[in-house]
C-alpha positions, 0 to 999 in steps of 0.5 A, a space after each residue: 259200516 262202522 270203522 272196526 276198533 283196532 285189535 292190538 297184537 297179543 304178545 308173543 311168549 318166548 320160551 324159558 332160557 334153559 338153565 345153565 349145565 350143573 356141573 361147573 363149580 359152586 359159588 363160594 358164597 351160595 353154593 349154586 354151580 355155574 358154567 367154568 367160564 363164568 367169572 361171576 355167581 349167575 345168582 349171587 353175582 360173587 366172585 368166582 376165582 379167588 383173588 391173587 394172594 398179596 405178597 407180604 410186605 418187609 418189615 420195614 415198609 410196615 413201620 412208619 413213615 414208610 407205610 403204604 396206607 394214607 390217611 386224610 385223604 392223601 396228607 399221609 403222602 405228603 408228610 412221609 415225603 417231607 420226612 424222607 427229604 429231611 431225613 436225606 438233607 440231613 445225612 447229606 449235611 452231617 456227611 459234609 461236615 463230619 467226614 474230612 472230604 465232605 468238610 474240605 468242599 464245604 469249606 471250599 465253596 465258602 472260599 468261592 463264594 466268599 470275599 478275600 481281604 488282605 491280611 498282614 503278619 506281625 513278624 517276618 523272619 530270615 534265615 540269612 539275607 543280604 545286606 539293605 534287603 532285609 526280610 522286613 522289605 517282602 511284604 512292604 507293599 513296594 514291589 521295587 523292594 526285595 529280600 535277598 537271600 545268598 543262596 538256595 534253601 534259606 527261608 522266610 517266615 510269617 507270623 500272624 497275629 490270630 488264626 485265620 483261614 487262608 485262601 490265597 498267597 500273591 508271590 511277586 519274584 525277582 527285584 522288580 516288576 518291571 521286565 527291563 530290571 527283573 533279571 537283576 538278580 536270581 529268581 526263586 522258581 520252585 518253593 515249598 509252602 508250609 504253613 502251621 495251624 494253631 493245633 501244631 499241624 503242618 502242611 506243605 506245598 510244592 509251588 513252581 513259580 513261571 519266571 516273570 515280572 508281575 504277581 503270581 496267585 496260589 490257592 491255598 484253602 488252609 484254616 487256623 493258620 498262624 505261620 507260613 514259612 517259604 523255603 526256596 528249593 530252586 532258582 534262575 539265574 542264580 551265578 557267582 555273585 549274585 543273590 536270589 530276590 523275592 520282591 512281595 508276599 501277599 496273603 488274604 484271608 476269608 472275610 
C-alpha cells in the first residue's frame, strides 16, 4: 500500500467575542458607548476622560524671561538663566555700593585685601607741651623721643597733605620702648581718635591702650581723611611732677 498523504488539521473556528454592554458612555470623539472602565474609545482608540484642567499661570510667569515655553531646543533655558543671574549679581552690587552697610564691607574687604603703606602728616600741632619735647618729635620715627603733655585732655593734631583713606594707626606710648625706661613718665591709656574727612565730617573713636612698651595697631577704615587729632582722655602714672609721653604716631593708608 501507498503511504497516505498527510491531511492537514482544518482550523477550529472560534466564536465572535460578544460585543461590549452599550450603556457605558459615549466616546467624545465617535460617539460609540463603551464599558465605564475603559480609559480608551474601543473604536476610535480616543481618550475617554478628559484631561485635568491647567491651572493658569501668574502674569508675571507669562512675560519673558520668565516663561515656561523653550525654544531651540533648550537655549530658551540657558538664556533665562544667564539673565536671572545677571540680574541678581547686579542688584547684589548696586545693594553694596549704594546703601551705607553694603559700601562699608565693600571698602572694608578692599582693606583686607589690599596693601598699607605709610603715610606722613604735613603738620603736627599741640595744645601745650613741654619743654624739648615738642609735638614735632611724635612722628619722627624714633620711638626714644617723645611729647610731652603737663596734663589730661590736651591733643595733638595731624594734617595731611591730600585725602586718603586711612586703614591703620600704630600708637607707640610712654617715653621708650624699652621696658627698663618706659615708666619714666605718665602714659596715655585711654584716647579719643577723630579724624576729619574732606567734606567736613567728623568721626570719633574711643581707643583704650594696654599699658606697655612696643607699638600698639588700631584699625580704623576712614576715607577722605585729611586730619586726625588724639585727645587724651586718661593716663598712668600720672603724679605731681611728671607729664604724660606719647613716643610715635604712625598712620597708613590703602595703597
Amino acid at each position: 500500500m501507498q503511504p497516505a498523504k498527510p491531511v492537514a488539521r482544518r482550523p477550529t473556528v472560534r466564536p465572535a467575542a460578544r460585543d461590549e454592554p452599550q450603556e457605558g458612555p459615549p466616546c467624545p470623539s465617535c460617539g460609540t458607548p463603551n464599558a465605564p472602565e475603559r480609559r480608551f474609545c474601543r473604536r476610535c482608540a480616543a481618550r475617554l476622560q478628559a484631561a485635568e484642567p491647567v491651572a493658569a499661570l501668574p502674569w508675571w510667569r507669562t512675560v519673558w524671561p520668565f516663561r515656561r515655553r523653550v525654544r531651540g531646543g533648550g537655549s530658551g533655558r540657558w538664556l533665562r538663566r544667564t539673565v536671572l543671574t545677571v540680574l541678581l549679581l547686579s542688584l547684589v552690587a548696586a545693594g553694596f555700593l549704594l546703601l551705607p552697610a553694603g559700601r562699608f564691607v565693600y571698602e572694608d574687604v578692599r582693606d583686607k585685601l589690599g596693601k598699607a603703606s605709610p603715610i606722613s602728616p604735613v603738620s603736627v600741632a599741640a595744645g601745650t607741651e613741654v619743654p624739648r619735647h615738642q609735638p614735632a618729635l611724635v612722628t619722627d620715627g624714633l620711638s626714644n623721643t617723645y611729647w610731652g603733655t603737663p596734663e589730661v585732655g590736651d591733643s595733638v593734631s595731624f594734617t595731611f597733605r591730600r585725602p586718603f583713606r586711612l586703614v591703620d594707626v600704630v600708637v607707640h606710648t610712654g617715653v621708650s620702648k624699652k621696658a627698663e625706661d618706659f615708666r619714666g613718665q605718665a602714659r596715655p591709656v585711654r584716647m579719643d581718635l577723630v579724624v576729619t574727612a574732606e567734606d567736613g565730617t567728623v568721626r570719633t573713636k574711643a581707643l583704650t591702650l594696654a599699658d606697655k612698651p612696643g607699638p600698639q595697631t588700631i584699625q580704623t577704615g576712614y576715607s577722605d581723611v585729611v586730619s586726625v587729632r588724639l585727645v587724651i582722655r586718661e593716663a598712668a602714672g600720672l603724679t605731681p611732677g611728671r607729664h604724660v609721653a606719647l613716643a610715635e604716631v604712625e598712620f597708613f593708608r590703602r595703597s
